[in-house]
N, C-alpha and C positions, 0 to 999 in steps of 0.2 A: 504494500500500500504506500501510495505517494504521500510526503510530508511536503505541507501545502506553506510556504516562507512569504510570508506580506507586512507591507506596513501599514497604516490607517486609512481612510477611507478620502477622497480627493486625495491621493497621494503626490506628496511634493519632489524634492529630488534628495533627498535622506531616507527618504520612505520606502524608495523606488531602489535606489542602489545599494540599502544595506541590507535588502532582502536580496540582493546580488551578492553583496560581500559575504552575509551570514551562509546563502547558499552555499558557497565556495567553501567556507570554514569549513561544512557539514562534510562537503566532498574528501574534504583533505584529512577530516578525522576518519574516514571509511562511510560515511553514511552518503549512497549515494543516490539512493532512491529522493531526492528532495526535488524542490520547484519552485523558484521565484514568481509571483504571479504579483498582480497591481488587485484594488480594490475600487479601481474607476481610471479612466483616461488623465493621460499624460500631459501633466503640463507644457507652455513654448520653455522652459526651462529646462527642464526634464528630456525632452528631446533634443536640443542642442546638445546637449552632452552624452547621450546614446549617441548622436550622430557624430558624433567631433571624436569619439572613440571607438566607434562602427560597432556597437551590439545593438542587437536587436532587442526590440521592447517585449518585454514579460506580455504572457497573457493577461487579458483581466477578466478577475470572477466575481460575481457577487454572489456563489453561497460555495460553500467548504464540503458539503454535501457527506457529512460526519466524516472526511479524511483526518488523519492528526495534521495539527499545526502548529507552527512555530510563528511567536510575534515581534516583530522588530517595531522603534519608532514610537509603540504605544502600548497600551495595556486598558484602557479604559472599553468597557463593553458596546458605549456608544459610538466610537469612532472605531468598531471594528466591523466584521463580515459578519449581518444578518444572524446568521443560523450557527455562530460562533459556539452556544451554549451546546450544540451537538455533537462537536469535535473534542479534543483532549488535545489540550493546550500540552504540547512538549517544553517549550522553552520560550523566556522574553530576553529579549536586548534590547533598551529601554533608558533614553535620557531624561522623561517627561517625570511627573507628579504620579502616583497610583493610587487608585480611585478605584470604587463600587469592582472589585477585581478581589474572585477568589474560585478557589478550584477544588477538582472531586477528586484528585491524586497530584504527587510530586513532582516536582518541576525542577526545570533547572533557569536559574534566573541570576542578568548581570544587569544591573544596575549604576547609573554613574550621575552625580550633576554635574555634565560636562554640554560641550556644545553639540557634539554630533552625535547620534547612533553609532555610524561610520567610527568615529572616534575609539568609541568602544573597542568592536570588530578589531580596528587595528590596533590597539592592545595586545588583543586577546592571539591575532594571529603572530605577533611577536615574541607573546608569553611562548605560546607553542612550536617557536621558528619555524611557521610555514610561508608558503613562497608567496607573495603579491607580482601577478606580471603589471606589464606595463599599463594593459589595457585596465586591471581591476585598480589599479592604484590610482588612473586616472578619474573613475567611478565614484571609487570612494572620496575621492578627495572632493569631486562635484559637490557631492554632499553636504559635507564642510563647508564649502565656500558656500551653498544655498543658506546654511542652518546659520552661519556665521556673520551671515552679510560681507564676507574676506576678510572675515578678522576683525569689523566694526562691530560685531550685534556685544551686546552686554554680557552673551550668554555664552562670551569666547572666554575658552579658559588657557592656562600655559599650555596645556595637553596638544589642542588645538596649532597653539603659536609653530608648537615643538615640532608635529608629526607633519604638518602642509608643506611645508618645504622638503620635508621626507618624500613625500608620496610625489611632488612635485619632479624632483630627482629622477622616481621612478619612472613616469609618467612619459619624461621627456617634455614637459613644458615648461612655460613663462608662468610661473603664479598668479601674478598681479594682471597680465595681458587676456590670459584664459579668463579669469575669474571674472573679470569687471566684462567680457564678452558672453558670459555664460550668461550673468545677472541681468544686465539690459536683455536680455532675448526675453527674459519672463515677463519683460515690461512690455512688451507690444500689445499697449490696450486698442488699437483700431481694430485687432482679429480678434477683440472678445464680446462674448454680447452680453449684459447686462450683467443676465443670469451666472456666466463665467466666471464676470468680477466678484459678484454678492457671493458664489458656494464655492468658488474653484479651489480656495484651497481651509473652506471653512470647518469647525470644527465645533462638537456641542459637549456642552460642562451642565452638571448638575449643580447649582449654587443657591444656596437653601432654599432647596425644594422645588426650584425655577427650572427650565430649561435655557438657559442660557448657548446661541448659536454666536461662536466668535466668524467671522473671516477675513483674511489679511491678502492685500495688494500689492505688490511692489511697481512702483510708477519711478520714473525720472524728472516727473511734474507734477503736481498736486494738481496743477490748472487741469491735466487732463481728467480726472477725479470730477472738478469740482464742476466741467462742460456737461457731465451726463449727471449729475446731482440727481437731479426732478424722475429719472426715468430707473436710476441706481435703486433711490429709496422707495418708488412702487415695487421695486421684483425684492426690497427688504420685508416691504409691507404681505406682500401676497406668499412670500416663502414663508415667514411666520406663521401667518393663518393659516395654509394649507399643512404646515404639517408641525401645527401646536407648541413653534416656538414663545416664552415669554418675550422673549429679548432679543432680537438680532442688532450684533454688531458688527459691521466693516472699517477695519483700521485699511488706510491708506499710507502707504509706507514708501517715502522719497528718499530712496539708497543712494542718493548720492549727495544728501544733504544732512541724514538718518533722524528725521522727523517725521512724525504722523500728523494724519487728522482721521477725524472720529465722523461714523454716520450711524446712524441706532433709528431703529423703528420696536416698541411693543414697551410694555410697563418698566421699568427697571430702569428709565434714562436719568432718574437723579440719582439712581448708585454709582452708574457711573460717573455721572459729575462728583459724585461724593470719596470715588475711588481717586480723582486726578488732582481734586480739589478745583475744578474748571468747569465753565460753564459753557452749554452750548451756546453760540452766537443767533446771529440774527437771522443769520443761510442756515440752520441748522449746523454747523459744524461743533466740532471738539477738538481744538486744538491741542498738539501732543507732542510737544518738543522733546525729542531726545529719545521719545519712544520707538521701539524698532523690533521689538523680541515681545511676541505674542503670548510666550511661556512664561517668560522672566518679567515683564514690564506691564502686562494686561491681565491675565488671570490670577493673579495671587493677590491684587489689590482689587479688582473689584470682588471675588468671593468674597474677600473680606467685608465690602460695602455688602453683600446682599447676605453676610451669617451676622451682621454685627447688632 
């Protein structure tokens, strides 16, 4: 029976490649019945860097169909695959917070507060001196550079500093040339439609007792954000109600400035002001200096506003 290797659900390009890199680990320990698969379609991010290293993109599934699984990238039941509760969770490799997450047998679980999944991974295959080729170090490192912002997000640690110019090495690239070319590819808001921007790489938190829908944009403009405003916050409004979010929010994140701004539609809009200590303006915005890590910078402070 195939062992089913994915990361969370809109998967980004950490999510994507360290259920590539974890695959790999599993091979090189002996286990080779495994399988990288996605949990929804590929970001312009995401495929730049498939492409720029010539692998082919994972299948995508949305149900596990009681195969065992292994989880990278996340652990939370709601940003995983549907029918999760019928599989047997084998293993997590896992940068995130753990939440509403518990199991009917033994696992094996690596845990880090670091920046990448990827991160991990490459730990772990150095503990073990197994091989990284060119094309996997180039993979994992994408990761990195997506989770990290290139070393600007908050959520970079020395781990990070240490191992990119490692993989880099490996890789055969320019760090700095790749990364900032990988980045802008996920910005091309003209090939996305609304809907793209509001879920494409959102994610839902339990925050007392709410359902709380985060989703994060990476733009080179804000202005381009703030052109489609009026049409962004209907497909916020009508994603809620169709499918019984309290809260949606979308940060809008200007990687080349590393500033947000804030759009929310559904009850919970003064926790958030209550989380930044800011208030929405008069176009509706929240403005979000400095913010840039969705993990480190947005979820830990608004929970707080909405358990407080």
């Amino acid at each position: 029976m195939t062992t089913l290797i994915f990361g969370h659900q809109n998967p980004d390009t950490d999510a994507v490649t360290s259920a590539m890199s974890w695959a790999e680990f599993q091979r090189q320990s002996g286990n080779t019945d495994v399988e990288a698969v996605a949990l929804g379609d590929l970001n312009d991010e995401t495929k730049f860097a498939l492409d720029f290293f010539k692998k082919d993109a994972p299948r995508v599934i949305t149900a596990a169909n009681g195969e065992p699984v292994m989880l990278v990238d996340h652990n939370e039941a709601q940003q995983s695959v549907a029918d999760r509760a019928d599989s047997t969770i084998v293993s997590v490799v896992d940068h995130h917070r753990f939440a509403n997450f518990e199991t009917a047998a033994p696992l094996f679980i690596r845990a880090e507060p670091v920046g990448s999944t990827n991160s991990i991974i490459y730990e772990m295959f150095q503990e073990k001196g197994f091989t990284i080729s060119a094309q996997l170090a180039g993979l994992m490192l994408s990761g990195i550079v997506s989770d990290t912002l290139l070393l600007k997000s908050p959520t970079t640690t020395d781990l990070e500093r240490k191992i990119l110019p490692e993989l880099a090495d490996i890789a055969g690239i320019d760090l700095a040339d790749y990364g900032l070319k990988m980045l802008k590819a996920g910005t091309n808001l003209a090939a996305k439609s609304d809907l793209d921007i509001a879920e494409g790489d959102a994610k839902s938190f339990d925050m007392g007792g709410k359902t709380v829908r985060i989703g994060q944009v990476n733009v080179v403009d804000l202005d381009e954000i703030y052109a489609r405003q009026a049409t962004i916050e209907a497909t916020l409004k009508a994603e809620a109600e169709k499918n019984g979010y309290d809260l949606f929010v979308l940060i809008a994140t200007d990687i080349l400035n590393s500033n947000s701004a804030g759009l929310a539609f559904g009850e919970g809009k003064d926790k958030l002001e209550a989380a930044f200590a800011a208030k929405f303006d008069a176009q509706g915005r929240l403005a979000l200096p400095g913010v840039v890590s969705r993990k480190k910078q947005v979820v830990p402070p608004l929970q707080a506003a909405f358990e407080a």
